[in-house]
DRENVOVO-427439 format. One record per residue: residue number from 1; y negated, x, z of N, C-alpha, C in turn; chain; residue in three letters. Coordinates in Angstrom, 2 decimals, padded with zeros to 5 digits. Example, Ala and Ser with C-alpha at 12.3 -4.5 7.8 and 13.67 -1.06 7.14 Angstrom:
BEGIN
> 1|005.69|013.19|007.80|004.50|012.30|007.80|003.30|013.20|007.80|A|ALA .
> 2|002.25|012.85|007.08|001.06|013.67|007.14|-000.03|012.90|007.87|A|SER .
END
This chain:
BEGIN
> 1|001.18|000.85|000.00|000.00|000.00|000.00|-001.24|000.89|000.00|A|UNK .
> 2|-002.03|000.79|-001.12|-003.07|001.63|-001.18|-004.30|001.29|-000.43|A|UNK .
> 3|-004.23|000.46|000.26|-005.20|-000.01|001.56|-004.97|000.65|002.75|A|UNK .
> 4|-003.71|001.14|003.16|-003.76|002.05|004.41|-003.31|003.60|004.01|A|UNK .
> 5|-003.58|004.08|003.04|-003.73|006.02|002.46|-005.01|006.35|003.42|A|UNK .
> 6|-005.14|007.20|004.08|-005.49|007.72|005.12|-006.11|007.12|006.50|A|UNK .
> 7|-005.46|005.89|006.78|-005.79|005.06|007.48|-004.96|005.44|008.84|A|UNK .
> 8|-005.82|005.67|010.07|-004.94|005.97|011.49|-004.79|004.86|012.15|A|UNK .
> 9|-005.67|003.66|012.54|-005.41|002.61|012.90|-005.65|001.14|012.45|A|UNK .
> 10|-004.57|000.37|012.67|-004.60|-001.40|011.87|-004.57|-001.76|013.16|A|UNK .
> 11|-005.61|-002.66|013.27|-005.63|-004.24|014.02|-005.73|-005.17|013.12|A|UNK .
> 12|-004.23|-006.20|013.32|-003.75|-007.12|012.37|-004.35|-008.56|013.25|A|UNK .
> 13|-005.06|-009.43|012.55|-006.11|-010.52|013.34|-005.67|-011.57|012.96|A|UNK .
> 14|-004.71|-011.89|011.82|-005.02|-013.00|010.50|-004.52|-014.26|011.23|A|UNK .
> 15|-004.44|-015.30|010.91|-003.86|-016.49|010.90|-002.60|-016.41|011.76|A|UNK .
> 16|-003.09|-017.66|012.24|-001.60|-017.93|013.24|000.25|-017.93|012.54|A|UNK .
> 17|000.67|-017.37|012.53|001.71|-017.25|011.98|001.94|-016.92|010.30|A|UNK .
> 18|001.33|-015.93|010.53|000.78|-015.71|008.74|001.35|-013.65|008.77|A|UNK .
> 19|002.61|-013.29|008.39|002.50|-011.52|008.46|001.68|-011.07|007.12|A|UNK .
> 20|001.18|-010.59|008.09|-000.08|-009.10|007.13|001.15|-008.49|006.59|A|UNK .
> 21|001.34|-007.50|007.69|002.05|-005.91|007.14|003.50|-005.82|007.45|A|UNK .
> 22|004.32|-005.86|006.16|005.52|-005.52|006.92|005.58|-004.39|007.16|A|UNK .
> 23|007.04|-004.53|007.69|007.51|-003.25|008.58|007.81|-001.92|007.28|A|UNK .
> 24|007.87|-002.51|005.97|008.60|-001.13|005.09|007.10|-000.46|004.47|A|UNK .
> 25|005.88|-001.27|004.60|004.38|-000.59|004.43|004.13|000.05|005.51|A|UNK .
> 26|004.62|-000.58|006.81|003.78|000.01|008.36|004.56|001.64|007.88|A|UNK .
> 27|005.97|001.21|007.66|006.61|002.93|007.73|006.03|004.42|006.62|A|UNK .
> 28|005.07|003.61|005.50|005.12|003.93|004.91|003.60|004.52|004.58|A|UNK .
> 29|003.07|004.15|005.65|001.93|004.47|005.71|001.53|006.15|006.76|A|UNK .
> 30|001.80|006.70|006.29|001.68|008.16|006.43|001.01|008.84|007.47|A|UNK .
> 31|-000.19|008.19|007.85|-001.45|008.51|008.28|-001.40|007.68|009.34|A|UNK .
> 32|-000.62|006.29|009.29|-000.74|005.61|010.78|-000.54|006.04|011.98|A|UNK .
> 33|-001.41|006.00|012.75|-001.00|006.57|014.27|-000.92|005.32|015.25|A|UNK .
> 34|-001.67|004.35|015.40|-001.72|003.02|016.12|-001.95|001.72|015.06|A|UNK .
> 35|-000.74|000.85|015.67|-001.07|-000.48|015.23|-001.42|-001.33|016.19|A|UNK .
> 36|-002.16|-002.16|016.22|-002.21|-003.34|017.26|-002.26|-004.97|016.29|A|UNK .
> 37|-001.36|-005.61|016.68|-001.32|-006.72|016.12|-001.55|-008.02|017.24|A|UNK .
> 38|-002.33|-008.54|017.46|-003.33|-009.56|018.04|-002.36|-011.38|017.43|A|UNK .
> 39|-001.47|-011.14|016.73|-000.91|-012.08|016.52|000.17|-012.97|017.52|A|UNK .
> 40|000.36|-013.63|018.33|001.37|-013.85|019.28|002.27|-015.23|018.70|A|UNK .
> 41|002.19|-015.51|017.45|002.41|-016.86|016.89|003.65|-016.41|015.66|A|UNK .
> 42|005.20|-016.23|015.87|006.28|-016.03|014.75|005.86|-016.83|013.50|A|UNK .
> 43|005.94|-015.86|012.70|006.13|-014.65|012.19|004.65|-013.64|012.58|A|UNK .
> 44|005.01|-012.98|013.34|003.94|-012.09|013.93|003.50|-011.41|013.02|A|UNK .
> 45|001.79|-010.99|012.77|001.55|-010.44|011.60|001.21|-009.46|011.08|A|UNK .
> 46|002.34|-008.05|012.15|002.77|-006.88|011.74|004.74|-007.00|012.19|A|UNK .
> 47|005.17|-006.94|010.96|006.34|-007.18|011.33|006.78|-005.88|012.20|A|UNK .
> 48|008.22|-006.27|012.86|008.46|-005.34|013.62|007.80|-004.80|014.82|A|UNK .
> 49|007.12|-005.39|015.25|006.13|-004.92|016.51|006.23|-006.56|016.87|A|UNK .
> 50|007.01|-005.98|018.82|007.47|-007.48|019.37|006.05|-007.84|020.41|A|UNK .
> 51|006.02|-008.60|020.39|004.46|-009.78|021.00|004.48|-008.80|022.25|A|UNK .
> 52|005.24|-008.46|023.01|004.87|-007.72|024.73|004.69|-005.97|024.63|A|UNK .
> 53|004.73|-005.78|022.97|005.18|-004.54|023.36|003.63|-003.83|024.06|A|UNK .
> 54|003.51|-002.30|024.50|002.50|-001.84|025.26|002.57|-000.49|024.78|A|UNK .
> 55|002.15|000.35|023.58|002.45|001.72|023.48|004.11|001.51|022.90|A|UNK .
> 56|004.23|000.94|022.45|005.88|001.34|021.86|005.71|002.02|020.53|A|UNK .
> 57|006.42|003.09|020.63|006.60|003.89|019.45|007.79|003.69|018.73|A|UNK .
> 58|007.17|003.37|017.35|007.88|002.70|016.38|007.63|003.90|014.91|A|UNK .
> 59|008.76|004.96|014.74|008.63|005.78|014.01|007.24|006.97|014.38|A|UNK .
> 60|006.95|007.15|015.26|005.57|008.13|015.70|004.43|006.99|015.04|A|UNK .
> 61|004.53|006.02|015.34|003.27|004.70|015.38|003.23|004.05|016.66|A|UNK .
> 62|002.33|004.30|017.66|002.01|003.59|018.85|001.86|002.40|018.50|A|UNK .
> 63|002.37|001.38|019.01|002.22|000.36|018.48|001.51|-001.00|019.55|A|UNK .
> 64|001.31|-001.97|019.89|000.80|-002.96|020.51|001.05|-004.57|019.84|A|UNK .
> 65|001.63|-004.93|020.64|001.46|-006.63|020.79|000.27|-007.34|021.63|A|UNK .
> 66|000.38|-008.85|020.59|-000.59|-009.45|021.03|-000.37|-009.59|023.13|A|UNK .
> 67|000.40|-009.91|022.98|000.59|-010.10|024.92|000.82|-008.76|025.37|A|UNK .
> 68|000.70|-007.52|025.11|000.62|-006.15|025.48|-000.86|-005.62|025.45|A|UNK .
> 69|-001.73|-005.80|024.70|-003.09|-006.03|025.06|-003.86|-006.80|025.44|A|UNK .
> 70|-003.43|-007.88|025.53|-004.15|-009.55|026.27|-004.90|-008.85|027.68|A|UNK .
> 71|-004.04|-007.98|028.70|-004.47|-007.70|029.94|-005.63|-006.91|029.53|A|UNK .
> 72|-005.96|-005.96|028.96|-006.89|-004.94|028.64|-008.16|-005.93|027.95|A|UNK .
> 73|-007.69|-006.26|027.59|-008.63|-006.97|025.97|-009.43|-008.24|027.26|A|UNK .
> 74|-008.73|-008.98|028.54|-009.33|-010.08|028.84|-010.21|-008.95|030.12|A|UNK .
> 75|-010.23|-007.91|030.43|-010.78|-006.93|031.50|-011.95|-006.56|030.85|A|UNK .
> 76|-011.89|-006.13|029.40|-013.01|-005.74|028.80|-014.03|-007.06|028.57|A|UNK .
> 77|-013.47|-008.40|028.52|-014.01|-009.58|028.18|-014.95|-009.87|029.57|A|UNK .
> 78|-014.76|-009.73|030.52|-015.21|-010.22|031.74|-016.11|-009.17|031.87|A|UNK .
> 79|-015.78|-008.06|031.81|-016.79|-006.72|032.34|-018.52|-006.89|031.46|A|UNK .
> 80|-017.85|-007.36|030.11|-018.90|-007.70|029.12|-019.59|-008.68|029.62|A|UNK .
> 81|-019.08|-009.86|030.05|-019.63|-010.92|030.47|-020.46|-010.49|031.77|A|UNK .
> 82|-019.52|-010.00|032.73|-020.42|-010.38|033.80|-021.56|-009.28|033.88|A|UNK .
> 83|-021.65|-008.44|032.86|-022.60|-007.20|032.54|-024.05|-008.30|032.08|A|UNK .
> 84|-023.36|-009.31|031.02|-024.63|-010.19|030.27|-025.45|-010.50|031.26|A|UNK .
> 85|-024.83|-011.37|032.61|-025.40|-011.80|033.35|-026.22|-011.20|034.25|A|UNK .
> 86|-026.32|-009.92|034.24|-027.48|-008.90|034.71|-028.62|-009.22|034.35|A|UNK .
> 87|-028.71|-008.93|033.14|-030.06|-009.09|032.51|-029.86|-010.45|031.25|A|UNK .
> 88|-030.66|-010.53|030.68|-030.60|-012.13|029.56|-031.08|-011.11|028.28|A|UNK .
> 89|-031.14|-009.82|028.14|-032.38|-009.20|027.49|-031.09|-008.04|026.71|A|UNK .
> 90|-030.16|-008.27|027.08|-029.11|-006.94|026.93|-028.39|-007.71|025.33|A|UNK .
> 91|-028.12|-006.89|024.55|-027.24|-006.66|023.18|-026.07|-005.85|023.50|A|UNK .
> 92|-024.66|-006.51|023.53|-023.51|-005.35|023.83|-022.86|-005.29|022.02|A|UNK .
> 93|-023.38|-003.92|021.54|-022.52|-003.82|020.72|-021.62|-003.25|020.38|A|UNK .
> 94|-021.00|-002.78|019.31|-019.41|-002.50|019.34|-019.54|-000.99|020.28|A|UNK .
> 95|-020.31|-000.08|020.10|-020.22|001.15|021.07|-020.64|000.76|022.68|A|UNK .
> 96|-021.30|-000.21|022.78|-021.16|-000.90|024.52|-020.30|-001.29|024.57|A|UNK .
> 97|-019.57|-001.85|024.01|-018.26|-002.24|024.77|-017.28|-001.75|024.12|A|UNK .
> 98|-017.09|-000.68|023.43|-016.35|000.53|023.89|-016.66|000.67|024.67|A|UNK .
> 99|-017.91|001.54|025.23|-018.38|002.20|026.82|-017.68|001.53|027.83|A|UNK .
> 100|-017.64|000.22|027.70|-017.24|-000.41|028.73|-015.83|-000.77|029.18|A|UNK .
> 101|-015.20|-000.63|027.80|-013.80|-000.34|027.76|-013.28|000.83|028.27|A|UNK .
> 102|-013.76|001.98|027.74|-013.51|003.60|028.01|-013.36|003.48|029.55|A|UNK .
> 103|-014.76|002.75|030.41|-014.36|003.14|031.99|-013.81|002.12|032.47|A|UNK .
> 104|-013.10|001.55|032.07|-011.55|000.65|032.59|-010.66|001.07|031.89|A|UNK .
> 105|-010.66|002.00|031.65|-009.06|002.69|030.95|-008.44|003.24|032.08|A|UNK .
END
C-alpha cells in the first residue's frame, strides 16, 4: 500500500465496523513502528490487533486497541478539560495536549 512507504505510525478512526488495514498491508508496511486502532466495533479496523490489546507486538509493530487506550486517551480528556476550566481564554492545541499527555505518561 503506497499510503504507508515510510510511514511509522497509523491511528485507524474510521467507521464503526468498517476494516481500514488488513493484517497482510500492516505486515507489509516496512517502516511501521506503532499502530493504534480506536475501533472497538467487529470487524475492527486494523485487522489483527485485538480491542484490549496495550503495546502488543505484532511482528516488531507495537500495536494498541481501542479498549487498550480508552484508559490513557479518557486521563488526557479530563486533564484537558479540567485545565479549560482554569481560565475561559486558553486554546489547547495538538502540542498542549501532547504536553499534557507527556506528563501523565
Amino acid at each position: 500500500l503506497a499510503a504507508l512507504e515510510g510511514v511509522n505510525l497509523v491511528i485507524c478512526a474510521g467507521a464503526a465496523g468498517v476494516q481500514l488495514l488488513s493484517a497482510e498491508a500492516r505486515a507489509a508496511a516496512g517502516d511501521l513502528r506503532v499502530a493504534i486502532d480506536l475501533n472497538a466495533v467487529p470487524p475492527l479496523g486494523i485487522e489483527g490487533i485485538q480491542v484490549h490489546d496495550r503495546a502488543a507486538d505484532y511482528a516488531g509493530v507495537t500495536c494498541y486497541g481501542a479498549v487498550g487506550v480508552g484508559g490513557m486517551k479518557m486521563k488526557v480528556h479530563k486533564a484537558a478539560i479540567r485545565q479549560l476550566y482554569q481560565s475561559n481564554d486558553q486554546v489547547l492545541d495538538a502540542a498542549a495536549i501532547y504536553g499534557l499527555a507527556a506528563k501523565l505518561a
